[in-house]
C-alpha positions as CSV (number, residue, x, y, z in Angstrom):
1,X,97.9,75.5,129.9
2,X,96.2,73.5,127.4
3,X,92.7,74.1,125.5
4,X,90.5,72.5,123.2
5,X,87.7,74.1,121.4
6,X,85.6,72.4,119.2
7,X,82.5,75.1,118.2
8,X,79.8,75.0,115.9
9,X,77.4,78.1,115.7
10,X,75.3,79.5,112.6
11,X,74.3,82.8,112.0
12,X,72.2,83.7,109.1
13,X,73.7,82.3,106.4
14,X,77.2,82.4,107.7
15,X,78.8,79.0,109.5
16,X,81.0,78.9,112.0
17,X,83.0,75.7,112.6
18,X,86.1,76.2,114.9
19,X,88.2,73.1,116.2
20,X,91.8,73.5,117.8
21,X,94.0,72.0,120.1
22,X,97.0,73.7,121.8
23,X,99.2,74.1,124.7
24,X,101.0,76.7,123.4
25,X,100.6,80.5,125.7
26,X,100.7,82.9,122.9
27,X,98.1,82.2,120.0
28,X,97.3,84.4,116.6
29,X,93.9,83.9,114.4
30,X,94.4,85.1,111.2
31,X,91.5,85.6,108.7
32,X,90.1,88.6,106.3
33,X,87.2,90.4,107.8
34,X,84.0,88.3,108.2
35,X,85.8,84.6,108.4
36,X,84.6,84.1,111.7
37,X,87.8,85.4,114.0
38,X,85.7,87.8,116.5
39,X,82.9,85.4,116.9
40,X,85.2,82.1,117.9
41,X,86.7,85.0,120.7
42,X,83.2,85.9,121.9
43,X,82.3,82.2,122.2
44,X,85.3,81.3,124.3
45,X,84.8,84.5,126.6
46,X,80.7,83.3,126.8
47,X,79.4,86.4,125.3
48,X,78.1,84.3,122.5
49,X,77.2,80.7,123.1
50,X,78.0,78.5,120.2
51,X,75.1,75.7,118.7
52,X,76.9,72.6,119.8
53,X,81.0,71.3,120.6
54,X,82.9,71.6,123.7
55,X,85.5,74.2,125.1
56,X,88.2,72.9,128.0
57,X,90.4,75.3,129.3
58,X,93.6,74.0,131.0
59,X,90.7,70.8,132.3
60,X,87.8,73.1,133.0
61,X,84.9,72.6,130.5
62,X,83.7,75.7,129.8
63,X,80.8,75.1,127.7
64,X,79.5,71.6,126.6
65,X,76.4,69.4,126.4
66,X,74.4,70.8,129.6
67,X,77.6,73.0,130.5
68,X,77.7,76.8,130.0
69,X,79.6,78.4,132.2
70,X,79.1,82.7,132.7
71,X,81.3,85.0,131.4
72,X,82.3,86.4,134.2
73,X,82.9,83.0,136.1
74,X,85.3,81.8,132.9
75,X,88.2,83.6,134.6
76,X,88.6,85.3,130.8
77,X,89.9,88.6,130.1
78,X,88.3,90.2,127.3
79,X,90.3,93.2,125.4
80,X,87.7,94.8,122.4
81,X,89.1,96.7,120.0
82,X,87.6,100.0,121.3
83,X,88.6,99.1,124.9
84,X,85.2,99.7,126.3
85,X,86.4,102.0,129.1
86,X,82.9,103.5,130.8
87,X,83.5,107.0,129.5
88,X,82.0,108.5,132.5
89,X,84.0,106.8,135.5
90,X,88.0,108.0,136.5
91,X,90.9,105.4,135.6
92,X,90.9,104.6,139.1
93,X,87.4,103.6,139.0
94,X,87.6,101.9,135.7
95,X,90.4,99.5,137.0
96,X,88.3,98.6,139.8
97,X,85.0,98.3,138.3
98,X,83.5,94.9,139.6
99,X,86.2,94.1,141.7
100,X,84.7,91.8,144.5
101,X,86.8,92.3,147.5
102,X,86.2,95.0,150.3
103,X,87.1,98.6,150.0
104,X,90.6,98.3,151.3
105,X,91.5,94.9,149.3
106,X,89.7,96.5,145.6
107,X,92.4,99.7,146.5
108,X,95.3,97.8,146.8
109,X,94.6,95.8,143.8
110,X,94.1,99.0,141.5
111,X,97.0,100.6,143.2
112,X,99.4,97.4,141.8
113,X,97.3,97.8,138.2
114,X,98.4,101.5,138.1
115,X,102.0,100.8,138.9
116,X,102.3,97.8,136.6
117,X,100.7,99.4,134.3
118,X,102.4,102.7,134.5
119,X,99.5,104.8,134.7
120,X,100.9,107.0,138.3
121,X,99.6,110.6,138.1
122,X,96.7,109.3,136.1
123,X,93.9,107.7,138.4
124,X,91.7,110.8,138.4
125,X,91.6,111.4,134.7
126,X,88.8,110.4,132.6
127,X,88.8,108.0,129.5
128,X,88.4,110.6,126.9
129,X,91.2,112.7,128.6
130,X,93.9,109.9,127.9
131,X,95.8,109.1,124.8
132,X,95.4,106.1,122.7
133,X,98.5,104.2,124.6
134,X,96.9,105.1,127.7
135,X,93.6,103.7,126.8
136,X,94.8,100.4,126.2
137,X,96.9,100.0,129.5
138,X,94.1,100.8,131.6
139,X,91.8,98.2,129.6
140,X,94.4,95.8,130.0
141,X,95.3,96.5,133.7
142,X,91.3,96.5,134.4
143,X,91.6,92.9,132.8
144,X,94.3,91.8,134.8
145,X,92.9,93.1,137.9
146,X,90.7,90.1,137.6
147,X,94.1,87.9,137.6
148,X,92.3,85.6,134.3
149,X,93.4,82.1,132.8
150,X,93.1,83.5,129.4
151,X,93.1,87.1,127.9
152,X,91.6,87.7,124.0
153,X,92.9,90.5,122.0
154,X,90.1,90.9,119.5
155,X,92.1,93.7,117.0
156,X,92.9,96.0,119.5
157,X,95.4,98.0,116.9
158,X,93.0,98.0,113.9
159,X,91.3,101.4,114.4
160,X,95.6,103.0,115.0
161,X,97.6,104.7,112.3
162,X,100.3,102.9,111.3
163,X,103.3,104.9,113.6
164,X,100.6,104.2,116.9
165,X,100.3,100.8,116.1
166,X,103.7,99.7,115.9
167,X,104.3,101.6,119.3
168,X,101.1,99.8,121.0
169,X,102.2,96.8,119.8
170,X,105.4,96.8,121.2
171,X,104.3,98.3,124.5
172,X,102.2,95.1,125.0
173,X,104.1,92.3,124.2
174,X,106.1,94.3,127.2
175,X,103.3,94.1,129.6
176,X,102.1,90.5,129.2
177,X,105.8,89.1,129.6
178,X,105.2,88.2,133.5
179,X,101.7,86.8,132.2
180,X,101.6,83.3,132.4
181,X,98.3,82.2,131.0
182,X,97.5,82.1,127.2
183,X,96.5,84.7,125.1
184,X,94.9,84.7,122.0
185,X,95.3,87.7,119.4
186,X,93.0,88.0,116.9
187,X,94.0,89.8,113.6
188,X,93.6,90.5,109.9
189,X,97.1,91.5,110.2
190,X,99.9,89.3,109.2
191,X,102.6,91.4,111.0
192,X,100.7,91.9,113.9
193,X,100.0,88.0,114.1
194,X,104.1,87.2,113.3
195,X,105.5,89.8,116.0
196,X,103.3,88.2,118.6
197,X,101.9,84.8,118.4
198,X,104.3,81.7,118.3
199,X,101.3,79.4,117.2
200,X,98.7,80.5,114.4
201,X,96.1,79.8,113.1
202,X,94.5,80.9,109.5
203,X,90.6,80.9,109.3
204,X,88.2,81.3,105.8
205,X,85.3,81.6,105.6
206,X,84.1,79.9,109.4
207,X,86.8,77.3,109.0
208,X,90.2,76.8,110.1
209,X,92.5,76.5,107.2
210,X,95.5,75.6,108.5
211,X,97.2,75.3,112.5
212,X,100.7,75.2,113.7
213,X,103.9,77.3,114.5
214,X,103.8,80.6,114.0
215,X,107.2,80.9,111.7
216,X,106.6,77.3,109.8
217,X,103.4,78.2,108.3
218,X,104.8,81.3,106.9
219,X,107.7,79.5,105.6
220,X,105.6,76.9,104.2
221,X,102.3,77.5,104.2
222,X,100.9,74.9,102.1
223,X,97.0,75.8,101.6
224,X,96.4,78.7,98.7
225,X,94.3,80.6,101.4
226,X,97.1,80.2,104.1
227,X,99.7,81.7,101.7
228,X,97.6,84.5,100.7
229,X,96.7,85.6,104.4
230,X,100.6,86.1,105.0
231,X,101.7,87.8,102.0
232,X,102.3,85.8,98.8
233,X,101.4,88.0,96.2
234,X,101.8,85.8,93.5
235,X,99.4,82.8,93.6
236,X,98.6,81.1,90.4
237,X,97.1,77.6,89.2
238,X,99.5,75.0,88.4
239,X,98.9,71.7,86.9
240,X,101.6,68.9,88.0
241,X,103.0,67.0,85.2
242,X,105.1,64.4,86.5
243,X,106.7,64.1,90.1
244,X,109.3,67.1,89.7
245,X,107.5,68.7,86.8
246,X,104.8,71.8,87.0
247,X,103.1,73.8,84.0
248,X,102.1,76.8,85.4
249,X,100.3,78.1,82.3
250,X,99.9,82.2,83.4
251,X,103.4,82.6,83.3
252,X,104.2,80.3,80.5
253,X,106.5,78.1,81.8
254,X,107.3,74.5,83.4
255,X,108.7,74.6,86.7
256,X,111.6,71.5,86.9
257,X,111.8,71.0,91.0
258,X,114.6,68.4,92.6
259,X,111.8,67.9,95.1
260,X,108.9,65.4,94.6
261,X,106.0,67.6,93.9
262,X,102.6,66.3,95.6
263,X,99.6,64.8,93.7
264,X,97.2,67.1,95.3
265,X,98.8,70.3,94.4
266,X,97.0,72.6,92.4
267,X,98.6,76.4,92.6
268,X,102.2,78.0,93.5
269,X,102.8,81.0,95.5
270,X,106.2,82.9,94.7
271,X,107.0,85.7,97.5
272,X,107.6,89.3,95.7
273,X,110.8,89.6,96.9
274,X,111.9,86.2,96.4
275,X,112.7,86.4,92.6
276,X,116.6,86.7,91.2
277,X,117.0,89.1,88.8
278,X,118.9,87.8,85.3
279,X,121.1,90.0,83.0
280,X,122.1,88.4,79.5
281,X,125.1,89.3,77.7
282,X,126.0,89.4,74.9
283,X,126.8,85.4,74.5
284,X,123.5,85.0,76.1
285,X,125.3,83.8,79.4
286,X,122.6,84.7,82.4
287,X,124.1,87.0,85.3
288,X,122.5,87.5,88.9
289,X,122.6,90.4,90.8
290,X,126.2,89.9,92.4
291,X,127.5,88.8,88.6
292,X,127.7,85.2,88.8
293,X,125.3,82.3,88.0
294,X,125.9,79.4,89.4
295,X,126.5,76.2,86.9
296,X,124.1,73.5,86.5
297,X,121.4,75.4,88.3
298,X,117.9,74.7,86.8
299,X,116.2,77.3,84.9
300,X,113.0,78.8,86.1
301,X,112.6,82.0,84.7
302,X,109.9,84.4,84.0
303,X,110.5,86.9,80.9
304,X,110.2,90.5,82.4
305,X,107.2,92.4,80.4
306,X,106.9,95.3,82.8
307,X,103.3,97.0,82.7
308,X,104.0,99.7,85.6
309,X,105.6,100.3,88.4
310,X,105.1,102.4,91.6
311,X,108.2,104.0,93.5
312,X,107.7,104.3,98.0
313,X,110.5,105.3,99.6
314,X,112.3,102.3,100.2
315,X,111.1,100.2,97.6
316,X,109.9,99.6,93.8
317,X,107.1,97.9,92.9
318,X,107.1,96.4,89.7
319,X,104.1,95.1,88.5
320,X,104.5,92.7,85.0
321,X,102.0,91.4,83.0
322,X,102.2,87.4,82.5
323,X,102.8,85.4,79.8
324,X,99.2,84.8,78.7
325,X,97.8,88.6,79.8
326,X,95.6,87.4,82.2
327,X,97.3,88.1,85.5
328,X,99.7,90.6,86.9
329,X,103.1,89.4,88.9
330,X,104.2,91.8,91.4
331,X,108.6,92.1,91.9
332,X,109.3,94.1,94.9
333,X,112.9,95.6,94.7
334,X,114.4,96.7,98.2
335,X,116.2,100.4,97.5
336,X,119.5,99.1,98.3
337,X,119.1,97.5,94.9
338,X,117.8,100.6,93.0
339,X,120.8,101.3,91.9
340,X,122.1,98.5,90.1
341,X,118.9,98.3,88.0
342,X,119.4,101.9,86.9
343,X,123.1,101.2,86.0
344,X,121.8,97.6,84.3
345,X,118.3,98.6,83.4
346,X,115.5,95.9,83.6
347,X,116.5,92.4,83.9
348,X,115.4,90.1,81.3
349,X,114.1,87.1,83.2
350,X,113.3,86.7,86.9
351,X,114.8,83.3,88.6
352,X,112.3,81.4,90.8
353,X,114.7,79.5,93.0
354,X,113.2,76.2,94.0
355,X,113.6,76.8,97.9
356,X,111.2,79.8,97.9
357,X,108.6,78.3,95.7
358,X,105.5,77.4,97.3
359,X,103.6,74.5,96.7
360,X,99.9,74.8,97.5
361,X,96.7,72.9,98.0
């Protein structure tokens, strides 16, 4: 199935300018609260009609100059993140709520919903009598009841705690694995977006930043913004010198890359975990955390100044205080590596190895 969505719509004083195209079944939009993510959902479902561009779904036009099809004629499953069961009606009931057939057609439908679904021994029970989990499955078996092109997930985990959330998560990807139309998860979440989407795409501000695989863009994600919204916790302006030369002025140093470093970049990202610890001895020789250092490597180190750190139970966060005071760099330290640093102590410098550097627009 392919689609194309090209949407412009203004609302106060907040744009909204939305263009993708994909063939891929399982889609993630990824954006802080407020860029936009909910309101390009609403617009492909037709609950909110955009102020000019074109949506195609697998060849049907959706909404375009003179064209705006009805919500409930897009063939478009909408999940909200409350679920918006009708409090007052049985999960039976709920399922079958605007079903269109006869009596004996709308029961047989919700009677494969509750099976699917695995909601037996539950049709009689009321919304508010069923757990979280439970919730969700009926929402989603009332959508599928419907048998849509499309279903969107607008944040239907953000309201969980964290042990719920993983277990809802989980429970879904099950249940849309004999679903062959596309589904589009919205999320502020990057591990929500990574666990279930195999194409994203990263929205600020009303825009899309960046689009493509899932797994490349958190690899490589190339825009400041992009890197940010999956994880990077150490972003920082860099000023390119020459073609494998960067000063990065925060931390003090000059990066020396093997890789041709583009004109138009203009910060780095460096992942938390991603730096090498390094040990000097007493000739000044540098040792990693297995002992060695490899010869002829180039040099790309941080001096450690650590200005706290904050212990969780299965890793360190060390928080140290750049070369020019005015930002922090956060090291994460896995526990399976706690005890070398309390046989070592500190390091002295971090390594930045050039394959986990990120170069950003």
């Amino acid at each position: 199935m392919s689609m194309k969505v090209g949407i412009k719509k203004k609302l106060g004083t907040f744009e909204l300018d939305f263009e993708i195209h994909s063939d891929c079944k399982r889609i993630g939009i990824l954006g802080a609260s407020g860029c936009g993510k909910s309101m390009t959902l609403k617009c492909i479902a037709g609950i909110e009609t955009p102020d000019q561009g074109k949506i195609v779904v697998d060849g049907h036009t959706l909404y375009d100059r003179g064209v705006n099809i009805k919500p409930q004629k897009r063939k478009v499953g909408y999940l909200f993140q409350n679920y918006a069961l009708f409090p007052n009606m049985t999960v039976g009931a709920n399922i079958g709520a605007g079903l269109k057939g006869n009596k004996e057609q709308n029961r047989r439908i919700v009677d494969q919903m509750i099976a699917k679904f695995r909601l037996e021994g539950l049709r009689d029970r009321l919304p508010g009598e069923l757990s979280g989990g439970q919730q969700q499955r009926v929402a989603l078996a009332r959508i599928m009841a419907y048998e849509p092109e499309m279903i969107l997930l607008d944040e239907p985990f953000s309201a969980l705690d964290a042990f719920l959330k993983d277990q809802l998560q989980q429970e879904l990807m099950k249940m849309l694995e004999g679903y062959d139309g596309t589904v589009i998860l919205v999320s502020h979440s990057r591990d929500e977006i990574y666990r279930f989407s195999e194409e994203l795409v990263i929205m600020a501000a009303g825009r899309v930043v960046c689009h493509g695989k899932t797994k490349e863009i958190f690899a490589n994600p190339q825009w400041k913004e992009a890197a940010r919204l999956t994880g990077c916790k150490n972003i920082t302006a860099a000023q390119r010198v020459d073609g494998h030369h960067l000063e990065v002025p925060a931390w003090g140093i000059i990066l020396t890359l093997q890789r041709e470093i583009p004109a138009d970049i203009r910060f780095v990202g460096f992942r938390a975990h991603d730096f090498l610890p390094v040990w000097k001895s007493s000739a000044e020789d540098p040792v990693l955390w297995n002992g060695t250092f490899p010869k002829g490597i180039i040099e790309n180190r941080i001096p450690v100044k650590v200005d706290s750190m904050a212990e969780l139970p299965f890793e360190r966060k060390y928080f140290l205080r750049s070369s020019d005071g005015s930002e922090e760099i956060c090291w994460f330290v896995q526990r399976d590596q706690w005890q070398l640093l309390e046989k070592k102590g500190l390091p002295d410098e971090l390594e930045i190895p050039e394959e986990k550097l990120l170069l950003l627009r």
